[in-house]
Backbone as a printed PyTorch tensor [residue, N CA C, xyz], in Angstrom:
tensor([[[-147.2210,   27.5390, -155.8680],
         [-146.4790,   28.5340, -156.6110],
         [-146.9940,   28.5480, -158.0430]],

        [[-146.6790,   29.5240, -158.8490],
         [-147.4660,   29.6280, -160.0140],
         [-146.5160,   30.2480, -160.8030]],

        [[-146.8070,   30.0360, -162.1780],
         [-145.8650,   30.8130, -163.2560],
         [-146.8740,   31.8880, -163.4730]],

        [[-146.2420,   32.9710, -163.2230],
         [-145.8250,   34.7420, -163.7610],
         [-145.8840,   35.1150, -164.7220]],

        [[-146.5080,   35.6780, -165.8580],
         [-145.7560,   36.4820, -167.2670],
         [-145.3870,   37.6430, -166.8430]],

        [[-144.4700,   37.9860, -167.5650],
         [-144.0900,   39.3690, -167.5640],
         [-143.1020,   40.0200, -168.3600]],

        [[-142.8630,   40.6060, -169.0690],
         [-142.1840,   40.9220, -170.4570],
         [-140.9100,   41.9320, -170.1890]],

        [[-140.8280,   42.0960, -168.8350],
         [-139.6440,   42.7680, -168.7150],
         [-138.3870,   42.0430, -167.3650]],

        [[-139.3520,   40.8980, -167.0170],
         [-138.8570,   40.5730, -166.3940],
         [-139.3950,   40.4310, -164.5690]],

        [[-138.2700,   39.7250, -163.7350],
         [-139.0610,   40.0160, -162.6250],
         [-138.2620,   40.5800, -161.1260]],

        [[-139.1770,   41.5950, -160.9610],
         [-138.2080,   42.2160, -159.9370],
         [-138.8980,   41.6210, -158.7690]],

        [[-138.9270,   40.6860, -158.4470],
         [-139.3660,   40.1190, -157.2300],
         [-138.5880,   38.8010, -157.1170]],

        [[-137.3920,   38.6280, -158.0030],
         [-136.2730,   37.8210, -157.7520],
         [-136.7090,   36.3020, -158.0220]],

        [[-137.5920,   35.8860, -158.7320],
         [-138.0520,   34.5440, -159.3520],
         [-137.0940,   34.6800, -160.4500]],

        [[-136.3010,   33.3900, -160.9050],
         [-135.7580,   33.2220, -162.3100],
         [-136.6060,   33.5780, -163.3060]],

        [[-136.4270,   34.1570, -164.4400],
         [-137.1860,   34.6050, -165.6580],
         [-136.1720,   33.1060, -166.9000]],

        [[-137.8500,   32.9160, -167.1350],
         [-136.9810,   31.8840, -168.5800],
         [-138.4410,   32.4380, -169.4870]],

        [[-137.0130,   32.4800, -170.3680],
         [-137.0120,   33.6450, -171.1630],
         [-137.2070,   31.8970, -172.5350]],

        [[-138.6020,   32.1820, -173.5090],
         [-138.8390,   31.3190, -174.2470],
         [-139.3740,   31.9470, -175.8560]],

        [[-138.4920,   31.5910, -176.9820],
         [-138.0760,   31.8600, -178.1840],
         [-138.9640,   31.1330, -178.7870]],

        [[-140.1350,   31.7940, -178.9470],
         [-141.1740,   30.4180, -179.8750],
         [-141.8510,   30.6900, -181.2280]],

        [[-142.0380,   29.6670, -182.1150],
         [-142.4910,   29.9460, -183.6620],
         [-143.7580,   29.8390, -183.3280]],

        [[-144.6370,   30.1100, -184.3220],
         [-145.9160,   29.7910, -184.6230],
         [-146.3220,   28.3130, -184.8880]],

        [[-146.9040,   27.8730, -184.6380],
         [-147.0850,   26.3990, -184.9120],
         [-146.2560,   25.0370, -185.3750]],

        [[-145.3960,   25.4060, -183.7200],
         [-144.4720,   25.0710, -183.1420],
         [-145.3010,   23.9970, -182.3250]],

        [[-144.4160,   22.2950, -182.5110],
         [-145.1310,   21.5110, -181.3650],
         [-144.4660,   21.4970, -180.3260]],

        [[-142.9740,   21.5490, -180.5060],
         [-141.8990,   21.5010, -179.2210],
         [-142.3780,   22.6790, -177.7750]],

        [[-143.0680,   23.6290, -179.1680],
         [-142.8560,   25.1700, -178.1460],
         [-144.8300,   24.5660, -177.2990]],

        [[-145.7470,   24.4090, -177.9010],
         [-146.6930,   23.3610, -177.1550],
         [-146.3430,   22.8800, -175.9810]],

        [[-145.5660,   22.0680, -176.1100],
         [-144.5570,   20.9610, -175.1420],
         [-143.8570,   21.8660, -174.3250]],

        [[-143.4830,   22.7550, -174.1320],
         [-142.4390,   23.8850, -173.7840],
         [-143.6770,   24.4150, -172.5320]],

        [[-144.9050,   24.6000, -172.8270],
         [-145.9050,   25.5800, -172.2520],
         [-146.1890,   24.8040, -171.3870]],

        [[-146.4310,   23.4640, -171.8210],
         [-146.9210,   22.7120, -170.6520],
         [-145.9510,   21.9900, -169.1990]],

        [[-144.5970,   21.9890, -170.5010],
         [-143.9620,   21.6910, -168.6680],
         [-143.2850,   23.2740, -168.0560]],

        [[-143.3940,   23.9930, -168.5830],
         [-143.2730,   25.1640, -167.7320],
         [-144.6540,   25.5120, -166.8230]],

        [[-145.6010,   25.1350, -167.6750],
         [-147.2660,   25.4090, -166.6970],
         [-147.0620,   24.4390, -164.9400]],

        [[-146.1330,   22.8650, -165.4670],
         [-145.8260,   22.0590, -164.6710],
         [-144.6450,   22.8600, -163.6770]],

        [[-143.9940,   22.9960, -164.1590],
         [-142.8920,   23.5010, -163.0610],
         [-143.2210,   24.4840, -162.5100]],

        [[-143.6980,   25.6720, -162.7340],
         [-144.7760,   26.6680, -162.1550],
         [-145.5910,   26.3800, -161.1650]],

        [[-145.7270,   25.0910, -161.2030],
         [-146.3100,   24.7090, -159.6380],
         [-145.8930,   24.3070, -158.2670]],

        [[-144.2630,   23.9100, -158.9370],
         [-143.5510,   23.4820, -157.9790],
         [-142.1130,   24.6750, -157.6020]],

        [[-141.9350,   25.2840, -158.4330],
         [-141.1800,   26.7900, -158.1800],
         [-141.8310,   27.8150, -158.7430]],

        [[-141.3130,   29.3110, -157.9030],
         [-141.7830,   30.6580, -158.4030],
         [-140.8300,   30.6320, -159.6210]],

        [[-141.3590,   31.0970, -160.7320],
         [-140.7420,   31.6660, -162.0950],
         [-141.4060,   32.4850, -162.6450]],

        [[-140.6150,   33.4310, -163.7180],
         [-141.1930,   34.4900, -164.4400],
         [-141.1430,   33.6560, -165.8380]],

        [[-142.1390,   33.6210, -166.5400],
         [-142.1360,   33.3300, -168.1260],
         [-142.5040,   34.0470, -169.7400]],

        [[-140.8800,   34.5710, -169.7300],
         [-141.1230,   35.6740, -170.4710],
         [-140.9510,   35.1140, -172.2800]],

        [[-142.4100,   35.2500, -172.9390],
         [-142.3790,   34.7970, -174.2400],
         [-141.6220,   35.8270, -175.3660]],

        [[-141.0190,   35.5990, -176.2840],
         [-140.4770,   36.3640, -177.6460],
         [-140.5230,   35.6450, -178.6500]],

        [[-141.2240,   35.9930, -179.5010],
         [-141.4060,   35.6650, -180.7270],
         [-140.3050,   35.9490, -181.5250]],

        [[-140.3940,   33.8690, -182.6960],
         [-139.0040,   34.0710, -183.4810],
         [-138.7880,   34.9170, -184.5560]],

        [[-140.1900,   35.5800, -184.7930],
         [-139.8420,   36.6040, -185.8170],
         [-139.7030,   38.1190, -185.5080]],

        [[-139.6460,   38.6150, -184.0670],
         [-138.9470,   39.4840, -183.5200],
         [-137.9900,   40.0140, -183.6140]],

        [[-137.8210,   41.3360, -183.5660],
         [-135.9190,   41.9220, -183.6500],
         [-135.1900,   41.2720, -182.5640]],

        [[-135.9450,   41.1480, -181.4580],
         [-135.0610,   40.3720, -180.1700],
         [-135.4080,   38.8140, -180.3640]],

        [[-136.2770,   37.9860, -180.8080],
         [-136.1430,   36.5910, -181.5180],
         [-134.9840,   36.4200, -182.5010]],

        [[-134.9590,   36.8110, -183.5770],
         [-134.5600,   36.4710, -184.3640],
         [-132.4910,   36.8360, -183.7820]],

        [[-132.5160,   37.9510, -183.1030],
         [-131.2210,   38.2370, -182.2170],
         [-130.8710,   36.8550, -181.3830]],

        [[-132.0430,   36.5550, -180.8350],
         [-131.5080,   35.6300, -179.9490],
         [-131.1020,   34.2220, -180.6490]],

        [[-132.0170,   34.1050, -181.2240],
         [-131.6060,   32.6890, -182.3160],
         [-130.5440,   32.6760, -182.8990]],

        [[-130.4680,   33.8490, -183.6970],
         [-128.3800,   34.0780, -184.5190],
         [-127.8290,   33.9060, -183.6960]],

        [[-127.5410,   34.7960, -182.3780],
         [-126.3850,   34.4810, -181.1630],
         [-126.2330,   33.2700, -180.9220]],

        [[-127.1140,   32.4610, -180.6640],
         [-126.9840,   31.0890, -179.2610],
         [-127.0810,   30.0500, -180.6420]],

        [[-127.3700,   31.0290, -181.6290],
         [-127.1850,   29.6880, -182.9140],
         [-128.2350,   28.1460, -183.0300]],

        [[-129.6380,   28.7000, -182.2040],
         [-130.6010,   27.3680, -181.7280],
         [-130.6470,   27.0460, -183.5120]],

        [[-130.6670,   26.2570, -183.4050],
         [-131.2350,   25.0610, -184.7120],
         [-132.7760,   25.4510, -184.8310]],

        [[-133.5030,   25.0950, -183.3030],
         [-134.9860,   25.2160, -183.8180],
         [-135.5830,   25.8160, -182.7150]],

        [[-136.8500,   25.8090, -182.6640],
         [-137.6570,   26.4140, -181.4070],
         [-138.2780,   25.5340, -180.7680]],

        [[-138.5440,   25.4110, -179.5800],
         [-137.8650,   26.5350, -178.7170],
         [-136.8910,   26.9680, -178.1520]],

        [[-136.2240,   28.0820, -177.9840],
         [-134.9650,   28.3760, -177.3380],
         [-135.6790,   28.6180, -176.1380]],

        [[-134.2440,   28.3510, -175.1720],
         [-134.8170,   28.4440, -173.7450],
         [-134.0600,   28.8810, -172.9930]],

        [[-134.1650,   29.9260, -172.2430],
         [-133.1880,   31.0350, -171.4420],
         [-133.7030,   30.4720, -169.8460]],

        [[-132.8170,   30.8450, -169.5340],
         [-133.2020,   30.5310, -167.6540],
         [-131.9640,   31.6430, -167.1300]],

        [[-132.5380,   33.0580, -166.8560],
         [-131.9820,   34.3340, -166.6550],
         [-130.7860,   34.5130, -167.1580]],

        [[-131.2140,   33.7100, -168.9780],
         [-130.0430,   34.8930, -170.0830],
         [-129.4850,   33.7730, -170.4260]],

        [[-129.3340,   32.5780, -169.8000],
         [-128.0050,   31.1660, -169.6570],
         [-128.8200,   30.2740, -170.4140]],

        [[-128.2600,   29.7500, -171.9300],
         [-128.8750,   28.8910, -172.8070],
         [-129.2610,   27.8870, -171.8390]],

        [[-130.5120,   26.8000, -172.0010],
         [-130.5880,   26.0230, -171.5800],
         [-130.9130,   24.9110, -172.6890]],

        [[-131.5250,   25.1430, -174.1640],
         [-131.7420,   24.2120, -174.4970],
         [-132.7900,   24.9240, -175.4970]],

        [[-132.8580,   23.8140, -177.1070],
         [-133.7760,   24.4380, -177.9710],
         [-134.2860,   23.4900, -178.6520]],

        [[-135.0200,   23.3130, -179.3960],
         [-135.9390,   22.1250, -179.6200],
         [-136.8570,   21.6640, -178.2850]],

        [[-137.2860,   19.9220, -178.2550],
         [-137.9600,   19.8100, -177.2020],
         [-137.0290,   19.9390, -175.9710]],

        [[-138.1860,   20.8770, -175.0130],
         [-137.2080,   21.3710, -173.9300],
         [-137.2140,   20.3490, -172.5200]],

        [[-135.8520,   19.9320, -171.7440],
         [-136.1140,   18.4960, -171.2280],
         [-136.2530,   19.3500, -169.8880]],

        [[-137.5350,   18.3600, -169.4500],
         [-138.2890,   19.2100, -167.9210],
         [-136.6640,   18.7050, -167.0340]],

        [[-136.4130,   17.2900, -166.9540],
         [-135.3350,   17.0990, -166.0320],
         [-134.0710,   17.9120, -165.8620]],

        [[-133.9580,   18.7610, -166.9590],
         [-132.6310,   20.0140, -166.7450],
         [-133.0180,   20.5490, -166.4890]],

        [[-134.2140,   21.4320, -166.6760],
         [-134.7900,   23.0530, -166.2130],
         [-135.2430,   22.9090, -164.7440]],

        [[-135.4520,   21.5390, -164.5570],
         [-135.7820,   21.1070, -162.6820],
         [-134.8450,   21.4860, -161.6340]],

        [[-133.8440,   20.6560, -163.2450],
         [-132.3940,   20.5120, -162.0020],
         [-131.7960,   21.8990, -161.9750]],

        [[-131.4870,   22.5890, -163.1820],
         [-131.3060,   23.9250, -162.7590],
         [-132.3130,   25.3700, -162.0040]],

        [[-133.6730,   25.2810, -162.0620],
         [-134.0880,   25.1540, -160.8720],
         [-134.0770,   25.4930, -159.3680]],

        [[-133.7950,   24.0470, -159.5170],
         [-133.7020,   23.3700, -157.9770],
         [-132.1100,   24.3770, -157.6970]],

        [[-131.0910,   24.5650, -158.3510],
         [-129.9820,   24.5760, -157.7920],
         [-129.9340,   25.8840, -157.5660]],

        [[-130.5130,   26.5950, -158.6300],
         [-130.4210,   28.3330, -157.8150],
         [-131.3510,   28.6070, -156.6500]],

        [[-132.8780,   27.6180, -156.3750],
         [-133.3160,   28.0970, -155.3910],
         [-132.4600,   27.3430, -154.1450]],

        [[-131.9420,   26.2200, -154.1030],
         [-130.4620,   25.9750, -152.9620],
         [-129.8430,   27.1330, -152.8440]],

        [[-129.2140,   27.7820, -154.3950],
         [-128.4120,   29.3290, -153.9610],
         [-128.9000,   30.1590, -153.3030]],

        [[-130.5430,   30.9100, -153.8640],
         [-130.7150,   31.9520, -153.1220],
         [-131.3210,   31.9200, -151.4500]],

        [[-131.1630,   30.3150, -151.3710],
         [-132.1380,   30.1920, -149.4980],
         [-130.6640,   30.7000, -149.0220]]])
């Protein structure tokens, strides 16, 4: 399985995590690579927005992240700063249990 880009999303029913990243950002570095990792082991969409965006900078005021990266998993905060592979696994793992 492989990670997807796609900027609007994915209509082929893979979770979209949706990732809020600065420019020379190490967390958001760290962010690429275990999503490159989990991309191998589930279908996902990985949709990037920049924090100096009208929809970055939206998303950061709302969910109130401290730092980057913010991390969406279809819209549902998951986490900002360094992003921990063991939650995004486990959540994940639990919607593809939902949708079998």
């Amino acid at each position: 399985m492989t990670v997807m880009e796609d900027e609007r999303g994915s209509a082929s029913g893979a979770p979209v995590v949706t990732m809020v990243t600065a420019e020379a950002c190490h967390f958001c570095a760290e962010a690429e690579i275990v999503l490159a990792e989990l991309g191998r082991e589930f279908s996902l969409v990985v949709e990037r927005v920049d924090a100096r965006s009208r929809e970055g900078r939206a998303l950061l005021q709302e969910l109130r992240a401290p730092m980057t990266p913010l991390v969406l998993l279809d819209g549902t905060y998951v986490g900002s700063g360094r992003l921990s592979r063991r939650r995004l696994r486990r959540l994940l793992r639990t919607q593809a249990r939902k949708a079998a």
